[in-house]
N, C-alpha and C positions, 0 to 999 in steps of 0.2 A: 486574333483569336488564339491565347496561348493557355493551353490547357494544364492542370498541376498533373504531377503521377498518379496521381490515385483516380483520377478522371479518367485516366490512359489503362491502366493496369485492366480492369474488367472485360474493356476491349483487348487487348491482346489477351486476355484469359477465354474469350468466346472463339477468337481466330485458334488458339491451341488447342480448343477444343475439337474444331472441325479439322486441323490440320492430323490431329489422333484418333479421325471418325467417331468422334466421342467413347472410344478404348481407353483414354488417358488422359489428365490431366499434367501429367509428368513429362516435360521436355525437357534437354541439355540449355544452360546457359548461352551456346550459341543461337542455335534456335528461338530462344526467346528474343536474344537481340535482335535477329532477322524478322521476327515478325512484330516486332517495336516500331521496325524500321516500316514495316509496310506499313504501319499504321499512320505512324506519322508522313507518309508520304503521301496515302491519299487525303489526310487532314488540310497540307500545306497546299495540295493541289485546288482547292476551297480557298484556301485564306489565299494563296497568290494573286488569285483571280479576282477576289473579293473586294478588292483593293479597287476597283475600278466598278462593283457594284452595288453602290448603295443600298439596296434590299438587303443583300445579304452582310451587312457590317454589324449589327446588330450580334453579339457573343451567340450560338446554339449550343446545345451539349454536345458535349464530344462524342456521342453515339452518333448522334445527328451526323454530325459533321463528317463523321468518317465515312458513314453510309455514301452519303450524296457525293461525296471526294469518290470512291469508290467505285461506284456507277458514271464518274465523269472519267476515271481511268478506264474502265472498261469500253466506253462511247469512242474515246480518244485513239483506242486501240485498234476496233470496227477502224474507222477515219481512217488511220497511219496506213492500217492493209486496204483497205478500198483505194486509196490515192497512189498506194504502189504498183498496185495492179494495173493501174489507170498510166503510169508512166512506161511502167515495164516495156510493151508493147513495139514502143516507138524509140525506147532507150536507142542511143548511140555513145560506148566508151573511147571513141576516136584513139582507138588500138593499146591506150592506156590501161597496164595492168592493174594498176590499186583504184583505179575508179570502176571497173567490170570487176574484181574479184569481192569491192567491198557492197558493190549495188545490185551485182547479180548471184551472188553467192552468198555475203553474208546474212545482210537483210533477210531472206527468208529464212535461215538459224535463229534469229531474233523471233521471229514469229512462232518458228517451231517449237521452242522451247518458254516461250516468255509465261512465267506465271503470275497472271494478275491478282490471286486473290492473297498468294502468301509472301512473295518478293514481286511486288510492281517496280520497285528502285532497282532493279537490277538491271544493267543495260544489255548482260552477258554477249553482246559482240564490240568489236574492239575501233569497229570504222576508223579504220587506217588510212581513206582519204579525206586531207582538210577540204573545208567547202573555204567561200570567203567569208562566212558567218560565222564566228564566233560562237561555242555551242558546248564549251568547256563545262558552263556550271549547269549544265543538265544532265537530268540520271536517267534508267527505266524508258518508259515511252516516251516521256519529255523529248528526249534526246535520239531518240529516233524521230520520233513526227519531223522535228527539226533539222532532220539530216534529210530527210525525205521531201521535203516541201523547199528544200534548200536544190536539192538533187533536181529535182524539179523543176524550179524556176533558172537555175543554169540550164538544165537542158534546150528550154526554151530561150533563151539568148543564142545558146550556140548554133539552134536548129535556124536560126535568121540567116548564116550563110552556108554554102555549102560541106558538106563535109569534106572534100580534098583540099579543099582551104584552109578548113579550121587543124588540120593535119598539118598542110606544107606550114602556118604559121608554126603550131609548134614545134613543128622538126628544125627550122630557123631557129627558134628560139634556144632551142635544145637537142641536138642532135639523141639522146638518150632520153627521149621525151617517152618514149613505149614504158620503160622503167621508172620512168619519175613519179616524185610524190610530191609534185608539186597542183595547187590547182590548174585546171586549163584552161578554164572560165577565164576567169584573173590575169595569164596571160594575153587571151586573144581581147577581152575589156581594153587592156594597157595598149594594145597594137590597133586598135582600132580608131581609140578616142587619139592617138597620136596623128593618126594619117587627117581624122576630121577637121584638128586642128590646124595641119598641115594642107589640106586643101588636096592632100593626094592621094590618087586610086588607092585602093586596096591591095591589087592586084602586086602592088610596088610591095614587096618583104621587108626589106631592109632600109633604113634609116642614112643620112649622111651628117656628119658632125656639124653641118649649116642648118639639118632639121631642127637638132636638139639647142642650138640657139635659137632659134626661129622659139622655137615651141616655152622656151624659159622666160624670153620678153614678152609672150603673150599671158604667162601665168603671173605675170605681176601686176598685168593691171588689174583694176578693181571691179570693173562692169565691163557687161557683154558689149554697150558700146562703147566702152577704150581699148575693146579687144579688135572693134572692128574698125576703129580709125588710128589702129598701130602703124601702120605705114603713113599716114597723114599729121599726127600730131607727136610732140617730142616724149619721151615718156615721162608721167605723172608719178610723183611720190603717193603712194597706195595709203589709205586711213583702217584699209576696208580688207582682212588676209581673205586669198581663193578660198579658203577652205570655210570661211562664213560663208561667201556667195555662194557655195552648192549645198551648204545648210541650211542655212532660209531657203533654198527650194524645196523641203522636205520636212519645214517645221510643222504645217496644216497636216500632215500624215499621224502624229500623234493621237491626234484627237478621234484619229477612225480607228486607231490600233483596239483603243481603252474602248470603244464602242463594242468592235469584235469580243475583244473576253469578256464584256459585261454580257452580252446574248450568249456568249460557252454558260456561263454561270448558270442563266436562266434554265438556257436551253435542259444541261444536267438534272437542276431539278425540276425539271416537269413543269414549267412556265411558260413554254411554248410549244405549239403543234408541228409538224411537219420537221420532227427532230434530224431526221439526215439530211437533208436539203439547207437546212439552215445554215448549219454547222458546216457543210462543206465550202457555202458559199463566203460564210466567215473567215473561216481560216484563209480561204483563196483568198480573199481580199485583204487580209491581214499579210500573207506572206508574200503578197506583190508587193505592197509598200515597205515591208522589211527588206524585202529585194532591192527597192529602188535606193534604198536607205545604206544599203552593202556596196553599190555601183558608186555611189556621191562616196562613200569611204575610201572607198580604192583609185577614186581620180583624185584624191586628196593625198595619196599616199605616192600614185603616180610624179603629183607636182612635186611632193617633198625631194622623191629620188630624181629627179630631172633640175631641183636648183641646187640639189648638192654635188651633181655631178661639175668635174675639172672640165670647163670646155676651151 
């Protein structure tokens, strides 16, 4: 759905109008750029979606378009703070400064200041700690929800073991781990699925250089059962890289993703009843399986650094 200037123009001439209390129709050139920008941003916010809902592929006018874009940034918004609140409570920054100063301090400056109707694209905080989600190309709310439902779903992996655990690993890891700006998740992920594969407590921190052998001849085989008859049979030339075998365990997750934004789509315009309920329950289900989809990355990323290492 890509609209010419002049389709666009009338809309940002109604948005400058309310933005002047209807006193003016006169802005700076900046200002018009910015709320260009808003326009086209709840515009895209429609067409991104749209892409996975047939109903709405169909061209609308750009009035159209912007409205329901609009009201799907404002819903999105409700969501982001509803789901923060809902994490807040029980947050743990495992003594980590840029994971508490960017979850508990910044996030509500986002909120406080966010203006949905004249800069939606504006992300105005700076989320200074990485998740293991990639979330580069998002602006505005986009990029918060995503940081928020990312924050989220780590918290809930980490809360699976104790917090003086999830501590003593990092401080192994990192002796300056209070300071770091490194993920934590992603750490204790790599120390964990290592020991699985090693067969060894938890409770064991550190690693021996017969692990990390151990751990490189089991990432060459091809299947789960030549991983478990590694000590029984000689090792097999591989057809098949690890990093396909934990993607095909996540390839049927696509088809639930494009499910979810097709009910956001709906949901925005008025297509469906029970609009908060829904939509929570979608997004939940969509950011578990982008979760799961993050984890299969990062033990991919694990094997890479574990067969390049000098052993």
């Amino acid at each position: 759905m890509d609209y010419e200037m002049e389709e666009l123009v009338p809309i940002v001439g109604k948005l400058a109008e309310k933005y002047t209390a209807h006193e003016s129709t006169s802005i700076t050139y900046e200002k018009a750029e910015q709320l260009m920008g808003a326009v086209l941003y709840c515009i895209h916010e429609l067409r991104e979606i749209s892409e996975n809902a047939p109903s709405l592929n169909e061209k609308i006018p750009a009035q159209r378009a912007y409205e329901i874009g609009a009201e799907y940034v404002k819903k999105k918004t409700e969501k982001a703070l509803d789901l923060y609140n809902r994490i807040l409570p029980e947050f743990c920054h495992y003594e980590n400064k840029c994971l508490h100063d960017t979850f508990v301090k910044g996030i509500p400056e986002f909120f406080k200041w966010y203006d949905i109707r004249f800069e939606p694209q504006n992300t105005i905080v700076s989320l200074d700690y990485p998740l293991m989600k990639d979330i580069s190309e998002y602006t505005g709310i986009d990029k918060i929800f995503e940081f928020i439902k990312s924050i989220g779903l780590e918290q809930k992996f980490l809360k699976l073991f104790p917090e003086g655990y999830v501590i003593n690993v990092l401080s192994k890891d990192n002796g300056n781990w209070k300071e770091s700006m490194d993920n934590i998740c992603e750490t204790v992920f790599i120390h964990v699925i290592g020991h699985i594969i090693l067969g060894k407590s938890l409770t064991v921190i550190e690693l021996e250089e017969d692990d990390y052998s151990y751990m490189q001849k089991v990432f060459e085989q091809t299947t789960l059962e030549e991983m478990k008859k590694l000590d029984k049979t000689p090792q097999k030339q591989v057809n098949k890289s690890f990093q396909n075998i934990l993607t095909d365990a996540v390839k049927e997750a696509d088809q639930a993703v494009k499910d979810t934004r097709e009910m956001d789509v709906k949901l925005a315009a008025g297509q469906i009843d029970n609009l908060h309920t829904a939509l929570i329950q979608a997004e939940q289900f969509a950011a578990a399986i982008e979760f799961t989809t993050q984890l299969t990355s990062k033990a991919v990323s694990a094997y890479t650094q574990i067969m390049g290492m000098q052993i």
